[in-house]
Chimera marker file (.cmm) of the C-alpha trace (Angstrom):
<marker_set name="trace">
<marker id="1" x="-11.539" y="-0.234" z="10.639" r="1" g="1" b="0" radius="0.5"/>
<marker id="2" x="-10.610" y="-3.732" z="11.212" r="1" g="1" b="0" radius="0.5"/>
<marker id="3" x="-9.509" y="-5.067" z="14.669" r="1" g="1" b="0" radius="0.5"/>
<marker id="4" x="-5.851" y="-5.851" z="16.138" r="1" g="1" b="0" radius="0.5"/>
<marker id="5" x="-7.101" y="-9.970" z="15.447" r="1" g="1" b="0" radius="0.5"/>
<marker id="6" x="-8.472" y="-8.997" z="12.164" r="1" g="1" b="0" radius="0.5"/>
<marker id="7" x="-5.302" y="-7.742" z="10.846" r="1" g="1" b="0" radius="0.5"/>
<marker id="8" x="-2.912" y="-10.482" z="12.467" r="1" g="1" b="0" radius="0.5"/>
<marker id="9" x="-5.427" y="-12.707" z="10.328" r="1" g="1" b="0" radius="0.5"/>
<marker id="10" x="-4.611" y="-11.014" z="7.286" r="1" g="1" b="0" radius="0.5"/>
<marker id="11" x="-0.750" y="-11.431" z="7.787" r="1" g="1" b="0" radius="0.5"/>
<marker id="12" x="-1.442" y="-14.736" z="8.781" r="1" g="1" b="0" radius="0.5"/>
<marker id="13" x="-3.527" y="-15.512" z="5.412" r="1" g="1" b="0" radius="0.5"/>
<marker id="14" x="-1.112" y="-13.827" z="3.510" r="1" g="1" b="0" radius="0.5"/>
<marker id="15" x="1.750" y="-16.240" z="4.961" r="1" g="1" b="0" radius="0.5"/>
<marker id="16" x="3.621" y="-13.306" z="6.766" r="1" g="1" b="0" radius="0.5"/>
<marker id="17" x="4.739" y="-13.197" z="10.105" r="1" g="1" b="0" radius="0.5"/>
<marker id="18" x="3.383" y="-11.070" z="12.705" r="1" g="1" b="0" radius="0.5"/>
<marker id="19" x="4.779" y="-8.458" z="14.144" r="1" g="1" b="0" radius="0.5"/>
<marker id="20" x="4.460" y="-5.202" z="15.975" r="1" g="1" b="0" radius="0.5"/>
<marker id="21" x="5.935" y="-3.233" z="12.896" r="1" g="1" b="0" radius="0.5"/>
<marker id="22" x="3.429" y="-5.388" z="10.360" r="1" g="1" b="0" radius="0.5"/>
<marker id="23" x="0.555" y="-4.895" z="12.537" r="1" g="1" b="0" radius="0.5"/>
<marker id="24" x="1.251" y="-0.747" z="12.605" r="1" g="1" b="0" radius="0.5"/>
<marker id="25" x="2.133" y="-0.288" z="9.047" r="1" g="1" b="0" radius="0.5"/>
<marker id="26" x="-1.517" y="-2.232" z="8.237" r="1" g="1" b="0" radius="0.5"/>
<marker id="27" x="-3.284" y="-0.417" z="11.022" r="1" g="1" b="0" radius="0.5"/>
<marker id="28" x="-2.304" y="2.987" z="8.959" r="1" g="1" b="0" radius="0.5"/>
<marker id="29" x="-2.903" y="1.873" z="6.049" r="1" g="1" b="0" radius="0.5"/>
<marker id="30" x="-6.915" y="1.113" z="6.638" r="1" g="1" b="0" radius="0.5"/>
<marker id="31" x="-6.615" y="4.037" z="8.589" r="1" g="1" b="0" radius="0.5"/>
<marker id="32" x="-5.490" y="6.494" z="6.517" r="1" g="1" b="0" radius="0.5"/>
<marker id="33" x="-6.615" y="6.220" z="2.859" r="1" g="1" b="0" radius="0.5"/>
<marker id="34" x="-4.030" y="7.145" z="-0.013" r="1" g="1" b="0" radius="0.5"/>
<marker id="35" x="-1.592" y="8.040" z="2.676" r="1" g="1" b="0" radius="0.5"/>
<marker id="36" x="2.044" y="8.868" z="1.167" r="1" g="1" b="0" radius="0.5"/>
<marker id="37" x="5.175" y="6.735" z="3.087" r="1" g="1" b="0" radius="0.5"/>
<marker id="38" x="5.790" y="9.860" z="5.393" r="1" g="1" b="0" radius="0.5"/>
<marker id="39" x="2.584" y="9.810" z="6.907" r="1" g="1" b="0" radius="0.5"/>
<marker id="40" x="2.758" y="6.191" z="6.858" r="1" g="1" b="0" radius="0.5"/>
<marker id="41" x="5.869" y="6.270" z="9.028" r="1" g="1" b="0" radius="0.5"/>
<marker id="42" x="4.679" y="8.666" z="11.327" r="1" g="1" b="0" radius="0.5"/>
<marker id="43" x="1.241" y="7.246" z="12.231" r="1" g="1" b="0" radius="0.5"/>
<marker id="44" x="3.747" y="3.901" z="12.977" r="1" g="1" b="0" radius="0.5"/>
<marker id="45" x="6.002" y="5.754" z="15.007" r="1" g="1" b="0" radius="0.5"/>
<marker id="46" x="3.028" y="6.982" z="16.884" r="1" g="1" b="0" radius="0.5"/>
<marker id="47" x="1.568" y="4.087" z="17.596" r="1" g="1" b="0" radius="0.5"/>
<marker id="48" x="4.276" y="1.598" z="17.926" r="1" g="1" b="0" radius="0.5"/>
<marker id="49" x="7.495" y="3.402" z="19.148" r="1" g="1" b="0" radius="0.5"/>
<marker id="50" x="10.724" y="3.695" z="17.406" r="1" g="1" b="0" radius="0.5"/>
<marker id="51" x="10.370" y="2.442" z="13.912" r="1" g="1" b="0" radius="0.5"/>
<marker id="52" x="13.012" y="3.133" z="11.052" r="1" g="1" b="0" radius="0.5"/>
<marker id="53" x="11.634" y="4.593" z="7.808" r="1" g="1" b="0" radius="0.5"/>
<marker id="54" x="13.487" y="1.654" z="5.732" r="1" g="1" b="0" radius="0.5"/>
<marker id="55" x="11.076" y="-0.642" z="7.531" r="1" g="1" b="0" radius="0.5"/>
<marker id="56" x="8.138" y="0.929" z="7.288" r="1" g="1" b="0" radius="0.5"/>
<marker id="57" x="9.253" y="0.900" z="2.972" r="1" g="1" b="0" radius="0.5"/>
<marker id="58" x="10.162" y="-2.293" z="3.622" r="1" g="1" b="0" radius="0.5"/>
<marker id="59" x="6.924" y="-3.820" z="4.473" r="1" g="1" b="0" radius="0.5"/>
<marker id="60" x="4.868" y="-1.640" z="2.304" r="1" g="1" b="0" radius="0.5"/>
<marker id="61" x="6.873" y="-3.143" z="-0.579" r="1" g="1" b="0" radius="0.5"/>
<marker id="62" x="6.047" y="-6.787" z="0.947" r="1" g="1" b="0" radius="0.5"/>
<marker id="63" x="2.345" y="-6.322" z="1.934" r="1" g="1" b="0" radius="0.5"/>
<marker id="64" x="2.503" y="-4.585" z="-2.054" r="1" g="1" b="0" radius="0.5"/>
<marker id="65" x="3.952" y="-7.794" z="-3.503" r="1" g="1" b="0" radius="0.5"/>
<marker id="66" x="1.425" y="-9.871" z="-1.019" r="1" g="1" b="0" radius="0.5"/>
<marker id="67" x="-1.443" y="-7.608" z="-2.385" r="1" g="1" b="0" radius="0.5"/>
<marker id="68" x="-2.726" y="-6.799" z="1.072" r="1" g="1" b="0" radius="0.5"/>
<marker id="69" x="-2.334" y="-3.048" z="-0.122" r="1" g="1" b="0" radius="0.5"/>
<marker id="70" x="-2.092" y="-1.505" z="-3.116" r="1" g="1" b="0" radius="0.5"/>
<marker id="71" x="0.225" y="1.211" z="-4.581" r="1" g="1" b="0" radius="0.5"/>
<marker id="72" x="-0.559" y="3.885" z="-6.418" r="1" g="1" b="0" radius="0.5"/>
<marker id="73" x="1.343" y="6.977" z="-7.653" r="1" g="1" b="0" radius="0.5"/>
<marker id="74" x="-0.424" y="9.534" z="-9.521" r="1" g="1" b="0" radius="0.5"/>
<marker id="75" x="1.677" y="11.651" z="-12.479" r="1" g="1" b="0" radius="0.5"/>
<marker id="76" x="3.693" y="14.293" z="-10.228" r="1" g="1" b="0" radius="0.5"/>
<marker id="77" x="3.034" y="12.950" z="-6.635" r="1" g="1" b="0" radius="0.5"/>
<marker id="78" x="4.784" y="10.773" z="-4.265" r="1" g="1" b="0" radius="0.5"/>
<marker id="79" x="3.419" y="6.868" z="-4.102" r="1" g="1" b="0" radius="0.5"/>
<marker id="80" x="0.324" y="6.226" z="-2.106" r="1" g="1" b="0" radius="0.5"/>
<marker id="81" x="-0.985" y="3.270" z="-0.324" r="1" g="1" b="0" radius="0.5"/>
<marker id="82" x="-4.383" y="2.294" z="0.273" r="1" g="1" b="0" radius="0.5"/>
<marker id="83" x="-6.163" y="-0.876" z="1.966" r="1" g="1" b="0" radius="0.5"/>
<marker id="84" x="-8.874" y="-1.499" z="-0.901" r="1" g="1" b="0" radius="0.5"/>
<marker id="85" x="-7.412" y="-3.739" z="-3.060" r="1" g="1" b="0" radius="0.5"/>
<marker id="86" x="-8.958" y="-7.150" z="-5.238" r="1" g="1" b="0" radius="0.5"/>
<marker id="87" x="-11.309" y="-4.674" z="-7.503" r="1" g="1" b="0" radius="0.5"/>
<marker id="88" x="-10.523" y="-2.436" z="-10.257" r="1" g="1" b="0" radius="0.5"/>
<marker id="89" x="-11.338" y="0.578" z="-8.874" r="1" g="1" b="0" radius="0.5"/>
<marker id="90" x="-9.743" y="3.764" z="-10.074" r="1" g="1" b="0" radius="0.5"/>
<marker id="91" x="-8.681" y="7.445" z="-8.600" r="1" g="1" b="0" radius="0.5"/>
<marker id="92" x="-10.340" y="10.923" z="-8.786" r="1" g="1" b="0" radius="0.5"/>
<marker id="93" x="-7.290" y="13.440" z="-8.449" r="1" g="1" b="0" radius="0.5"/>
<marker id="94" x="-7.556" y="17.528" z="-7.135" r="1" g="1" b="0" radius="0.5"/>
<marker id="95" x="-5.364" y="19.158" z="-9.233" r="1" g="1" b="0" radius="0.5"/>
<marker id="96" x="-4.873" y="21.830" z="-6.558" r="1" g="1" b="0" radius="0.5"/>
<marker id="97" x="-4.595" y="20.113" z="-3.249" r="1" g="1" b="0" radius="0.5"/>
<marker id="98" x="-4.195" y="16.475" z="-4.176" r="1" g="1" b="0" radius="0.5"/>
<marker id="99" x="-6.487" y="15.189" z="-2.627" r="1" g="1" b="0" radius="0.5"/>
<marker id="100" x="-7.620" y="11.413" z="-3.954" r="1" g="1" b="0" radius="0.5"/>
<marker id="101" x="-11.043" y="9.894" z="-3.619" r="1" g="1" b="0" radius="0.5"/>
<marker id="102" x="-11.818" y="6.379" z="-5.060" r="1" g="1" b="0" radius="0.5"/>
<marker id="103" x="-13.750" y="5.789" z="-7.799" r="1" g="1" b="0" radius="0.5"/>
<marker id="104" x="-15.730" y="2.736" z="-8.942" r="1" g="1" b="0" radius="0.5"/>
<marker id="105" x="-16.206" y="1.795" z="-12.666" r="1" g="1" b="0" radius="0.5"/>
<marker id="106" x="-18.285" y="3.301" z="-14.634" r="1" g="1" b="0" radius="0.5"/>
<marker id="107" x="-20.611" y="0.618" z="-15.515" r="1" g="1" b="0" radius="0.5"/>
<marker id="108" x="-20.414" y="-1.762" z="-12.435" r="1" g="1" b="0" radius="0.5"/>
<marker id="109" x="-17.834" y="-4.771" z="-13.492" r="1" g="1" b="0" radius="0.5"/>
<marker id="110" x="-14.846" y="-4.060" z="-15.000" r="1" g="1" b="0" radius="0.5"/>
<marker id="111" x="-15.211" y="-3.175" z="-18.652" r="1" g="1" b="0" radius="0.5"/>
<marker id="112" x="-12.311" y="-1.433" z="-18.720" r="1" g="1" b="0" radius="0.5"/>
<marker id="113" x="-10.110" y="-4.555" z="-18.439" r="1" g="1" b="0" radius="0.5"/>
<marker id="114" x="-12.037" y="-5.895" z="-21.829" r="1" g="1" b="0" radius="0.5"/>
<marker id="115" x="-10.087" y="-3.884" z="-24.714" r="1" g="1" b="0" radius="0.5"/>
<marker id="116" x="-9.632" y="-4.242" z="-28.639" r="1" g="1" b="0" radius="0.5"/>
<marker id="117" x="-6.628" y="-5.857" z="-28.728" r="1" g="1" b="0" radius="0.5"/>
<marker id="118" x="-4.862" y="-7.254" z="-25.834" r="1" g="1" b="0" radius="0.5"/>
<marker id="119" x="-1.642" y="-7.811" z="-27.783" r="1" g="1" b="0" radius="0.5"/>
<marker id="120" x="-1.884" y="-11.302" z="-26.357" r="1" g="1" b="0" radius="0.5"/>
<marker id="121" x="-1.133" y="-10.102" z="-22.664" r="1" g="1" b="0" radius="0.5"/>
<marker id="122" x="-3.766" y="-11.032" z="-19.829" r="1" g="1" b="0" radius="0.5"/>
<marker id="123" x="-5.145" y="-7.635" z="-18.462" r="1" g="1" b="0" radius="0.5"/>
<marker id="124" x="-6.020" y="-7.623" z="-14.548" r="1" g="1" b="0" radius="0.5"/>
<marker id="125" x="-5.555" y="-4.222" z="-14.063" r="1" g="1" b="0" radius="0.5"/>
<marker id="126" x="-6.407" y="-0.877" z="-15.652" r="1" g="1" b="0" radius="0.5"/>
<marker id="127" x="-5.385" y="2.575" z="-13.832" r="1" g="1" b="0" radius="0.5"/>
<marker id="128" x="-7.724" y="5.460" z="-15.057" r="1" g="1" b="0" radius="0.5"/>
<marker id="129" x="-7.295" y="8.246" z="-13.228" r="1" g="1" b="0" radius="0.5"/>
<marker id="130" x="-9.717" y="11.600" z="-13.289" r="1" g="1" b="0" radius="0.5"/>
<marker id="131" x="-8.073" y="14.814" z="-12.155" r="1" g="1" b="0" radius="0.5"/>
<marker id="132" x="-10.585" y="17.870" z="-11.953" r="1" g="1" b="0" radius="0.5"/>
<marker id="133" x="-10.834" y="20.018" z="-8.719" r="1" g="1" b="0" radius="0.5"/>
<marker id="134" x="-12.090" y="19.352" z="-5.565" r="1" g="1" b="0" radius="0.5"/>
<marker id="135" x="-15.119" y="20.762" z="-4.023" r="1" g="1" b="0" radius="0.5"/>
<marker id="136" x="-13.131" y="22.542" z="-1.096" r="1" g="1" b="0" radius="0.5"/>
<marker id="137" x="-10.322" y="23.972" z="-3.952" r="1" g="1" b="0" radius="0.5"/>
<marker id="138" x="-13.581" y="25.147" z="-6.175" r="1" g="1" b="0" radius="0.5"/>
<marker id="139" x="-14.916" y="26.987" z="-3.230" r="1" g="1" b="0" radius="0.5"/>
<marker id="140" x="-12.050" y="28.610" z="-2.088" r="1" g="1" b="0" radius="0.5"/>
<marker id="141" x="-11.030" y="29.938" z="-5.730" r="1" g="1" b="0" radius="0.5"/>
<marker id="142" x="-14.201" y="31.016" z="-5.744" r="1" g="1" b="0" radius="0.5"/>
<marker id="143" x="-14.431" y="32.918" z="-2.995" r="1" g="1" b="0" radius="0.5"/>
<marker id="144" x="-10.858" y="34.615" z="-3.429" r="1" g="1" b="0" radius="0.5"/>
<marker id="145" x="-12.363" y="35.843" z="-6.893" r="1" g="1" b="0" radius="0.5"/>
<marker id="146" x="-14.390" y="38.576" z="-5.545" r="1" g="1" b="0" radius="0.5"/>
<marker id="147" x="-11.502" y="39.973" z="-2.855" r="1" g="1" b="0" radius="0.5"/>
<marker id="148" x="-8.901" y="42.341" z="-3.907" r="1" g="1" b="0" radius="0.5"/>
<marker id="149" x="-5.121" y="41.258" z="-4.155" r="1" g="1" b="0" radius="0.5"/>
<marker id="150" x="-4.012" y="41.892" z="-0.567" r="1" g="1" b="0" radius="0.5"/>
<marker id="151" x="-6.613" y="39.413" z="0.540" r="1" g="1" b="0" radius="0.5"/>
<marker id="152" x="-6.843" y="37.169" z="-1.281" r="1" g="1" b="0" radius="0.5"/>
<marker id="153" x="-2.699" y="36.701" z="-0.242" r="1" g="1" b="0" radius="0.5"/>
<marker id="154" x="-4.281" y="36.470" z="3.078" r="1" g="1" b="0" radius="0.5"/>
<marker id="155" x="-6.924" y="34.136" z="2.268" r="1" g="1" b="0" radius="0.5"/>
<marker id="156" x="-4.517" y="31.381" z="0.750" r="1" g="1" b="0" radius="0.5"/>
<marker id="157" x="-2.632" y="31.763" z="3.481" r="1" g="1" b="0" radius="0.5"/>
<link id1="1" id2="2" r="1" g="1" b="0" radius="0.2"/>
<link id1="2" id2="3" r="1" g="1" b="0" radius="0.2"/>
<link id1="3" id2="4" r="1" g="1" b="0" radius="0.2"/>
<link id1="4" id2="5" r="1" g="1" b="0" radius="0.2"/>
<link id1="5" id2="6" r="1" g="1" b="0" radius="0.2"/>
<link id1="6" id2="7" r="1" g="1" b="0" radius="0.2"/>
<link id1="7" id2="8" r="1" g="1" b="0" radius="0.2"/>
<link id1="8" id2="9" r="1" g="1" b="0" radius="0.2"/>
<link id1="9" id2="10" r="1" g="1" b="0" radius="0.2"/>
<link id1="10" id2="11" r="1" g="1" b="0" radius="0.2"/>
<link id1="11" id2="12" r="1" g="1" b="0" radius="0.2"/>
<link id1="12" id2="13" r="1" g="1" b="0" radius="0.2"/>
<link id1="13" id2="14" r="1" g="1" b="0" radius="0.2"/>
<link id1="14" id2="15" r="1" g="1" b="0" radius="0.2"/>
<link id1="15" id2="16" r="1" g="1" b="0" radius="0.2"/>
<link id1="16" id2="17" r="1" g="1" b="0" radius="0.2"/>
<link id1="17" id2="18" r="1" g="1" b="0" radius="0.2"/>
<link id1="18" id2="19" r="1" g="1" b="0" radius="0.2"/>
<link id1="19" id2="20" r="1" g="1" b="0" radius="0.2"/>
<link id1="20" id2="21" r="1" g="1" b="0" radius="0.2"/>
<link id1="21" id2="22" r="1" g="1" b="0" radius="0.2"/>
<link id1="22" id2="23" r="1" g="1" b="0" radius="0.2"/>
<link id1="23" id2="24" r="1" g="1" b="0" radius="0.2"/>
<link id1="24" id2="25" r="1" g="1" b="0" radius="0.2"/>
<link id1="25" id2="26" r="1" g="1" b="0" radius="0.2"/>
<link id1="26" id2="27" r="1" g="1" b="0" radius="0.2"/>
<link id1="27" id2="28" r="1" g="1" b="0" radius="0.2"/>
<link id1="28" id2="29" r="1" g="1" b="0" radius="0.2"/>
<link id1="29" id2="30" r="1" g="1" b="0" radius="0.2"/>
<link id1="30" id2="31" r="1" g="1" b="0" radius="0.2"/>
<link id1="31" id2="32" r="1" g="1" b="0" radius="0.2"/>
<link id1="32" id2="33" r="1" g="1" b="0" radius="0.2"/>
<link id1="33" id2="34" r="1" g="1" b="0" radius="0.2"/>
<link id1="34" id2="35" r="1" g="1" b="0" radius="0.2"/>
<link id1="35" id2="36" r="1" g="1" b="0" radius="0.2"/>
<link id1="36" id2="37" r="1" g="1" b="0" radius="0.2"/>
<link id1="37" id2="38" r="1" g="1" b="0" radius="0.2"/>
<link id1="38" id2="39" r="1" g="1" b="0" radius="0.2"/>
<link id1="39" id2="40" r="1" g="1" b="0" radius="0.2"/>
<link id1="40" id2="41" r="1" g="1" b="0" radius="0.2"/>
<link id1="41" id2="42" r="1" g="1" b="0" radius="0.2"/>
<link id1="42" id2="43" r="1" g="1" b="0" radius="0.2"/>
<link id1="43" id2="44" r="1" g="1" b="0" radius="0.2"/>
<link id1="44" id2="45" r="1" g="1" b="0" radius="0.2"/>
<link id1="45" id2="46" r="1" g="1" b="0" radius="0.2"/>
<link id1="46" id2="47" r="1" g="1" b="0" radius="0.2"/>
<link id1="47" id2="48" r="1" g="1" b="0" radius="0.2"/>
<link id1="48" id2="49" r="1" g="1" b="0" radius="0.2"/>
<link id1="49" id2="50" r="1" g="1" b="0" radius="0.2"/>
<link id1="50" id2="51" r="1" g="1" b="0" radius="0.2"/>
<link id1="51" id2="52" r="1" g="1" b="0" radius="0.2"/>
<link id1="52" id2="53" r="1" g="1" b="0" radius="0.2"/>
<link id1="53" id2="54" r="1" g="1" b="0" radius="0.2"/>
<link id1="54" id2="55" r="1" g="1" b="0" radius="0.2"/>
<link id1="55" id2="56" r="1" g="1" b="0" radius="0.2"/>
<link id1="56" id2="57" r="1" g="1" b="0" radius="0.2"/>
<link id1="57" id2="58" r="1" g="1" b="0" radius="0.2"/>
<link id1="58" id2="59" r="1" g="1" b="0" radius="0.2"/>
<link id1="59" id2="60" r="1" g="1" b="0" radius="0.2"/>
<link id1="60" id2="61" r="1" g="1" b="0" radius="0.2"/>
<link id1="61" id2="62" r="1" g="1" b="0" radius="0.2"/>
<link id1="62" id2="63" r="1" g="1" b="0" radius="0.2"/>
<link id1="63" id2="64" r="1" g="1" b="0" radius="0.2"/>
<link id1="64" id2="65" r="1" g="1" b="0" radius="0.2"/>
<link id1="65" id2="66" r="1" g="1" b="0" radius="0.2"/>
<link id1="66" id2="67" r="1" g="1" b="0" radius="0.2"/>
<link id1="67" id2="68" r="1" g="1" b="0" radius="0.2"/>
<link id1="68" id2="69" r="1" g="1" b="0" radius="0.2"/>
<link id1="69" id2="70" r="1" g="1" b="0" radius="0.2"/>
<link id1="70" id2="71" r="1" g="1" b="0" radius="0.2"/>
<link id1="71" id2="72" r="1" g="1" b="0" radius="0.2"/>
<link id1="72" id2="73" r="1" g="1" b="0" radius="0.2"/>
<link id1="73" id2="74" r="1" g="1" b="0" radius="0.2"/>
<link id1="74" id2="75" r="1" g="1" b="0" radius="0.2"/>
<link id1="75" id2="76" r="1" g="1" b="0" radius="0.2"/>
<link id1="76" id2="77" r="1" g="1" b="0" radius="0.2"/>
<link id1="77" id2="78" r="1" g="1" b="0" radius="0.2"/>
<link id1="78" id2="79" r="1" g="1" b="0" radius="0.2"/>
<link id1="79" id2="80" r="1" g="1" b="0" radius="0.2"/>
<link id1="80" id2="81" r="1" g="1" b="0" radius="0.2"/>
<link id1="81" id2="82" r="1" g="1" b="0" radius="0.2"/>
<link id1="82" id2="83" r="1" g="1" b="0" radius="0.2"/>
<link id1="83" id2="84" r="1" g="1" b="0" radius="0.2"/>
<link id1="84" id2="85" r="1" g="1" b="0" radius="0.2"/>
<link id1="85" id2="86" r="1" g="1" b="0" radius="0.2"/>
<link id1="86" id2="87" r="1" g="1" b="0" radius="0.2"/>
<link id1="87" id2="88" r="1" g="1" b="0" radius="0.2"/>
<link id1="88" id2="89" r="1" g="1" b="0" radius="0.2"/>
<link id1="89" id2="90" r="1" g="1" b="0" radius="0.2"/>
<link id1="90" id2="91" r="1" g="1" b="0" radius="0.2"/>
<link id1="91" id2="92" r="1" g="1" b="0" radius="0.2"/>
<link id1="92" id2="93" r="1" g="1" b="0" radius="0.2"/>
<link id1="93" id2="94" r="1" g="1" b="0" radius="0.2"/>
<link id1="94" id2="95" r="1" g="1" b="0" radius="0.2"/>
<link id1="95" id2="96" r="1" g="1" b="0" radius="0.2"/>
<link id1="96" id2="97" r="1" g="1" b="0" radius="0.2"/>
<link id1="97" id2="98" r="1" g="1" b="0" radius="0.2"/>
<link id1="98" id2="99" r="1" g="1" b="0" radius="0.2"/>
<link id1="99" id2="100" r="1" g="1" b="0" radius="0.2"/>
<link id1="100" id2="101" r="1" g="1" b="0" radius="0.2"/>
<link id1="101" id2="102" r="1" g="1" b="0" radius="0.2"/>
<link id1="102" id2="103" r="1" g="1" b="0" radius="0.2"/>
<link id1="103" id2="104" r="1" g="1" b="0" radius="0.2"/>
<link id1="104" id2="105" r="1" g="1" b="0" radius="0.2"/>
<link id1="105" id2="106" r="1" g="1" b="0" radius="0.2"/>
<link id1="106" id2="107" r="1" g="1" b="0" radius="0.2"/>
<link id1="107" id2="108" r="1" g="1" b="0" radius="0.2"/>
<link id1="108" id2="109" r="1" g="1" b="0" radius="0.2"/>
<link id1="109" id2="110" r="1" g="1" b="0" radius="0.2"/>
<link id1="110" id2="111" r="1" g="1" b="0" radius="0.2"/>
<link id1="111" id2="112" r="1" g="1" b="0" radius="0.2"/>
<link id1="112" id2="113" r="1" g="1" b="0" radius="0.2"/>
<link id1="113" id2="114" r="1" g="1" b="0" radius="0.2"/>
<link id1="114" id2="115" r="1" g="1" b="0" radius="0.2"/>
<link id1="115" id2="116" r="1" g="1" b="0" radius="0.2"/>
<link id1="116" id2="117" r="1" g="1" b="0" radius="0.2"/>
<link id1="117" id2="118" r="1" g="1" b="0" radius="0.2"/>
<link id1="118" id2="119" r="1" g="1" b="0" radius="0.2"/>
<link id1="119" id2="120" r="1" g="1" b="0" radius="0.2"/>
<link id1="120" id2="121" r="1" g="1" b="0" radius="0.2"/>
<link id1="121" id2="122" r="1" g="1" b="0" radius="0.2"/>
<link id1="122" id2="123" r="1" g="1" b="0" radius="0.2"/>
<link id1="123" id2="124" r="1" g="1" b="0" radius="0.2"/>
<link id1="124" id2="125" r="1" g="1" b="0" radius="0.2"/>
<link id1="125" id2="126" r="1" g="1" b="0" radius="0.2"/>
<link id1="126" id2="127" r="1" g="1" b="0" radius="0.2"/>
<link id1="127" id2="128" r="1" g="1" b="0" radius="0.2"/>
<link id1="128" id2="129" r="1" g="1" b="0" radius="0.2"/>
<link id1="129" id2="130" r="1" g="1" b="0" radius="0.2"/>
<link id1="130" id2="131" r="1" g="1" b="0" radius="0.2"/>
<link id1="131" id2="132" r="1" g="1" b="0" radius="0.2"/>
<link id1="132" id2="133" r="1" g="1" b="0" radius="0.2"/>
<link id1="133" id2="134" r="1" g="1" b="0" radius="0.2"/>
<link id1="134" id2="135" r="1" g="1" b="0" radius="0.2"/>
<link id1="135" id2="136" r="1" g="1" b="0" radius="0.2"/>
<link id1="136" id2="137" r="1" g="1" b="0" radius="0.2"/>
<link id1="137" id2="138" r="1" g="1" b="0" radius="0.2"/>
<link id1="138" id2="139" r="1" g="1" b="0" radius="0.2"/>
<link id1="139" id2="140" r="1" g="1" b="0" radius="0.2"/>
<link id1="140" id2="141" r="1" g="1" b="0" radius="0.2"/>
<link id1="141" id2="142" r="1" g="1" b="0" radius="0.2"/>
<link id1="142" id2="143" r="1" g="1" b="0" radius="0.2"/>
<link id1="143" id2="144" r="1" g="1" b="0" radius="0.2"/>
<link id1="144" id2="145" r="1" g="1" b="0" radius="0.2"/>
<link id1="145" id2="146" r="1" g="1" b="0" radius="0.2"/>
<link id1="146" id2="147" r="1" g="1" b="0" radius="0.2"/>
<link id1="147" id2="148" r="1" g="1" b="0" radius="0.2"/>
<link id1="148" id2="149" r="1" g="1" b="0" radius="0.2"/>
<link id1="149" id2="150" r="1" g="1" b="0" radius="0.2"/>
<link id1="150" id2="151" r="1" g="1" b="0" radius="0.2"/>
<link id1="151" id2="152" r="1" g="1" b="0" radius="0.2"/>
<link id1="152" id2="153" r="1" g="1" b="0" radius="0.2"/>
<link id1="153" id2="154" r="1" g="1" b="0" radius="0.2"/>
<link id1="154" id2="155" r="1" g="1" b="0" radius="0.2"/>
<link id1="155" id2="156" r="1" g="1" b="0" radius="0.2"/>
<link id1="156" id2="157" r="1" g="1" b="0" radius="0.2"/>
</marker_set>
């Protein structure tokens, strides 16, 4: 997790002024990996008082644009944030709880980014996304299998 100084460096590099509201927003961010806006806000609001949710959008969108985080938003969920940014890294997707781990490339560099035919655009992104389910979801079905109805109602619970 990087420092109070580390992160008013960041702002600073990225030409963006620094403020108590920046500085909260960026905190969460590193903090809390593929974090929705919600949870954004509320971490914020926790640690630096009384801030509005349009801010807290309002400087994701600019540390987005700034690429200090990047945005995400998997088919059928909310957008997430996350601090790792400047690779091509993709997203490995629970199907049942949602949970979202990263995921490097397959082969080390990017070789996704080298395709067929570009169409004549310059690629500097690819978004691949596995969706499967989680360790903790494969457990639990799992174990609900072998327990009759009225438990397993309990179990999920």
């Amino acid at each position: 997790m990087p420092t109070s100084e580390d992160l008013e460096g960041v702002l600073r590099g990225a030409e963006l002024r620094v403020t108590r509201p920046r500085l909260a927003v960026l905190a969460a961010v590193h903090r809390l990996a593929h974090a929705d806006t919600a949870t954004i806000t509320e971490h914020v609001r926790r640690e630096a008082g009384d801030v509005s949710s349009q801010a807290v959008y309002d400087v994701l969108h600019a540390f987005t644009a700034a690429g200090l985080v990047r945005r995400i938003q998997p088919e059928g969920s909310v957008a997430r944030y996350e601090a790792r940014v400047g690779d091509n890294h993709h997203h490995l997707i629970c199907r049942t709880c949602g949970a979202i781990e990263d995921v490097d490339c397959a082969v080390g560099h990017a070789p996704c980014l080298a395709v067929d035919d570009d169409h004549g655009y310059v690629i500097d992104e690819a978004e691949v996304v596995y969706w499967g389910t989680c360790p903790m979801c494969t457990a639990t079905t799992a174990a609900t299998e072998h327990l009759p109805s009225e438990e397993v109602s309990h179990v999920q619970r």
